[in-house]
N, C-alpha and C positions, 0 to 999 in steps of 0.2 A: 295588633297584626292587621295591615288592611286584606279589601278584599285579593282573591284567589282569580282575578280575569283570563290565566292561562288555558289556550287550548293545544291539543295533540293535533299534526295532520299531518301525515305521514312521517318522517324522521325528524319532521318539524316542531319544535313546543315555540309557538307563538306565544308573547307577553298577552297580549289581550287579540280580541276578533275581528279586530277593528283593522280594514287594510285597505288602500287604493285600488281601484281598479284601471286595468292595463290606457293606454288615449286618453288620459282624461288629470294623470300627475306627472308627463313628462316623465323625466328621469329622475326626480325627488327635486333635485338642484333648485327648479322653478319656484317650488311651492316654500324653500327653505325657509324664507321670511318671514312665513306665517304657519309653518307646520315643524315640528323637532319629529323630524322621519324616524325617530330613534324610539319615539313614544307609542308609534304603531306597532299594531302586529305585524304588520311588512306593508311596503310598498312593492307595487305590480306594473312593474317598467313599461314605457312604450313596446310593442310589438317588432320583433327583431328579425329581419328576412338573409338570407343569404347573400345576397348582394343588393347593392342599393335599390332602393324604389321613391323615384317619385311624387308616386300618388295619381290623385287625380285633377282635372283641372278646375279650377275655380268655377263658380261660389260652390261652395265646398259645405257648409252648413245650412243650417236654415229656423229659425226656430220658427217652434209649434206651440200650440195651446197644451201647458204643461209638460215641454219636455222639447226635445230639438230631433235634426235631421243631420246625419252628419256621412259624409262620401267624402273622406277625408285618402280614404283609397290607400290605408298603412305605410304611408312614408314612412321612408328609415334610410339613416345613414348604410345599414349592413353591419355583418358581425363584427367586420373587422374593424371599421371605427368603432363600433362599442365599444371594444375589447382597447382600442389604443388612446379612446376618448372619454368614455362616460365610466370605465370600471374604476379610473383613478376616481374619478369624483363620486362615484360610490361610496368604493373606501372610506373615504373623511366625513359621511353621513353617517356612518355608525350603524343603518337600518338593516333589519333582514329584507333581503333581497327579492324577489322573485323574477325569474325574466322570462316574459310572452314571445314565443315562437311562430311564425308562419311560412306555410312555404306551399309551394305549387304540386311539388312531388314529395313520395313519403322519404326518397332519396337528401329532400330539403331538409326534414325534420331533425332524420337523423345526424345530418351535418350538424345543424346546430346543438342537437344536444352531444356532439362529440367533441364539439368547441368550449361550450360551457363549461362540462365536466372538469377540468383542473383549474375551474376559477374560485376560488374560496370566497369571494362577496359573493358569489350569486347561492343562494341558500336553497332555493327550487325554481321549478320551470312549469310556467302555464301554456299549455299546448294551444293554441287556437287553432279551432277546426271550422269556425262559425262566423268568420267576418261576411255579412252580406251585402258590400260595398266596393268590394271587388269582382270581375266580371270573369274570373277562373280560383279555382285551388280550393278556398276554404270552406266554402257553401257544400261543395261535390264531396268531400271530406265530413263534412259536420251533417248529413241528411243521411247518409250512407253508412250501416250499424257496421259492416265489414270494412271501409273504409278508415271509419273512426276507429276502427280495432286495429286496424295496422300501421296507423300514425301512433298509434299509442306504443305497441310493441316495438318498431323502433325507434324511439325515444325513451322507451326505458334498457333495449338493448346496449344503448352508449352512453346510461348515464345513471350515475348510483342515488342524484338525488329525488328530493320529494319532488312527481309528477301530477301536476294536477291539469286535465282538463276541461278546455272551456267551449261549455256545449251552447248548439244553436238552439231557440225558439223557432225556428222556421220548420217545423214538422209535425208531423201527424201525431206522432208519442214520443216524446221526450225521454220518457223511461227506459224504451230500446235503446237508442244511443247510449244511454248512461250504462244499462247493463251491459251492452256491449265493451264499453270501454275499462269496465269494474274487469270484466272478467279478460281483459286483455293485459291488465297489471297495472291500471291508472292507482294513484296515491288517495286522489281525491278527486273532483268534479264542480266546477264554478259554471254557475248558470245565476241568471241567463246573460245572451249574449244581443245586441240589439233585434227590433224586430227591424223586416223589411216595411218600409214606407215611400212616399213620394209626397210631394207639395206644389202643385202649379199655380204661375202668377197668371190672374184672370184677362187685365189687361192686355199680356202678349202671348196668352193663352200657350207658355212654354214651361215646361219645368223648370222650379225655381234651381234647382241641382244639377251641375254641367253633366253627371254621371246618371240624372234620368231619376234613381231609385238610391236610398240610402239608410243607414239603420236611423229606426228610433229610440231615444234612448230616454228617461227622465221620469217624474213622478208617471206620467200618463200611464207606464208600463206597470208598473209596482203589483196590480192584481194578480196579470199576467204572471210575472215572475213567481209573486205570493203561490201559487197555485202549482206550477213545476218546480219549485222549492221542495215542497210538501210531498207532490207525487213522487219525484228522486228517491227524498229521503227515506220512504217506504220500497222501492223499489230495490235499493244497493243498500252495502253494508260498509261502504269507506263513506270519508268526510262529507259534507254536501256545503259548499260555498255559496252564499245568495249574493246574490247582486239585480239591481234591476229600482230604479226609481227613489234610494232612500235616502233622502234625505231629514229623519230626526231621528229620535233618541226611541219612540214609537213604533217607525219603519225599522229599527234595527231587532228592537223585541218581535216585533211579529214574525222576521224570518227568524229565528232564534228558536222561537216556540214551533215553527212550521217544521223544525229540524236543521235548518243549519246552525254546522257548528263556529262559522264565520262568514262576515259579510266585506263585502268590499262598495266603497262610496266611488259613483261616477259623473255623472252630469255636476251633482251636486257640489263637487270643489267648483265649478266655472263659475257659480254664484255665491260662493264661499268660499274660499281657500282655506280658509281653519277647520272647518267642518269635521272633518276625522278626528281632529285631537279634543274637538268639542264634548264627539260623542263616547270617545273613550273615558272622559271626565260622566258624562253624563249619565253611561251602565256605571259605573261604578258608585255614583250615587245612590241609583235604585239598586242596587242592590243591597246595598248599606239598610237605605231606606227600609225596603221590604223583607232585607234578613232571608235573602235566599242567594245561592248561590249560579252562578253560571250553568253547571248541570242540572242545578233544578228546572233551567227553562229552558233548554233546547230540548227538541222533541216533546215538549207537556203541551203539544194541543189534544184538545178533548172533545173529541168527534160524534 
């Protein structure tokens, strides 16, 4: 009998912890080639707005010393091509689903989770409250404990599945938002979410970023996150999702032991595309290895 990799999070039993995180795997299709979406614990869709968005304007990235910049400014087709475009090619991945929401009012949220709701691929929904790359909506939402409390409540008002949201790094305690959103009826809570940065070229002494300021994202951050991982998961009593710099098999134990009960891979596919199904091979050897189990190391740090 192999190991036991399954976790519980909210109505959800993911096969293993192992799961994409939202900008960074497209819609699975992309990575098909080199990842069997079907072997994660989910994949976590581009972020899905009400009606289409653009974005922002070029150069839109940037990388940095261990890790990038990215004001990519949540392009999206909108719901409704999802629904008329990417839910077929869902379907035929076979993957649990998750799909990232954003909207400007708590009126946007609830729309989309009342679109979702009769879709049987989408398996739950990551609220984004925290993109800092956009110049209205998710920032004023993701800082704001009553804010984030009422994106949360309608979103689970219109929709029966598992709610997880994905909180900002950009504040003073982390752990309000988070209890604010536990005690609003969130499923679970995915942190973190980039930090804010900037990158100027010295030559023309201009931001290298048409949008000025842009999240960070990539190993740089990883302490950062290690650290509101930790506090979260002492803070609330639902799931706690890491995300935030990891790229091995090492970064994925550390949040594991810090208390989360799943982690989601982000910068790290652009330099990897296999990377997720690596690491899902890779816990499950140590664990073999070590003759302990998945429960045994989430939450066992020793303070």
């Amino acid at each position: 009998m192999g190991i036991d990799l399954s976790v519980q999070i909210g109505s959800l039993q993911l096969k293993n912890p192992i799961m994409t995180a939202s900008g960074t795997f497209g819609y699975g299709e992309e990575f098909s080639p080199f990842v069997d979406c079907a072997d994660l614990g989910a994949i976590v869709v581009k972020g899905i707005s009400v009606t289409p968005r653009p974005g922002n304007p070029p150069p839109r990235i940037v990388e940095t010393e261990a890790g990038m910049l990215n004001a990519i400014g949540l392009q999206n087709g909108g719901i409704e091509r999802f629904i008329d475009s990417k839910i077929p090619m869902l379907r035929e991945l076979d993957a649990t689903v998750i799909v990232n929401i954003l909207g400007d009012s708590v009126e946007d949220y609830a729309e989309l989770a009342r679109r979702l709701e009769p879709l049987p691929e989408v398996a739950g929904i990551e609220v984004n409250i925290s993109c800092p790359n956009v110049k209205k909506g998710g920032v004023a939402f993701g800082t704001v404990p009553e804010m984030a409390a009422r994106v949360t409540r309608a979103v689970k008002d219109h929709s029966s599945k598992t709610v997880i949201v994905k909180l900002s790094p950009n504040v003073t305690d982390i752990t309000v938002i988070a209890r604010a959103v536990a005690e609003a009826g969130a499923d679970a809570v995915s942190l973190i979410n980039t930090l804010i940065g900037m990158a100027i070229d010295v030559d023309s002494r201009r931001p290298k970023l048409a949008n000025v300021i842009g999240g960070l994202s990539g190993p740089a951050i990883k302490p950062v996150a290690l650290r509101m991982v930790y506090q979260v998961a002492q803070a609330v009593n639902i799931p706690v999702i890491g995300i935030g710099g990891i790229t091995s098999l090492n970064d994925v134990l550390e949040f594991l032991i810090a208390g989360a009960c799943a982690v989601q891979i982000g910068t790290a596919n652009f330099i990897n595309p296999a990377v997720s199904s690596e690491l899902v091979l890779g816990l499950e050897q140590y664990l073999t290895t070590h003759q302990c189990s998945l429960a045994d190391l989430i939450g066992s740090v020793r303070v």
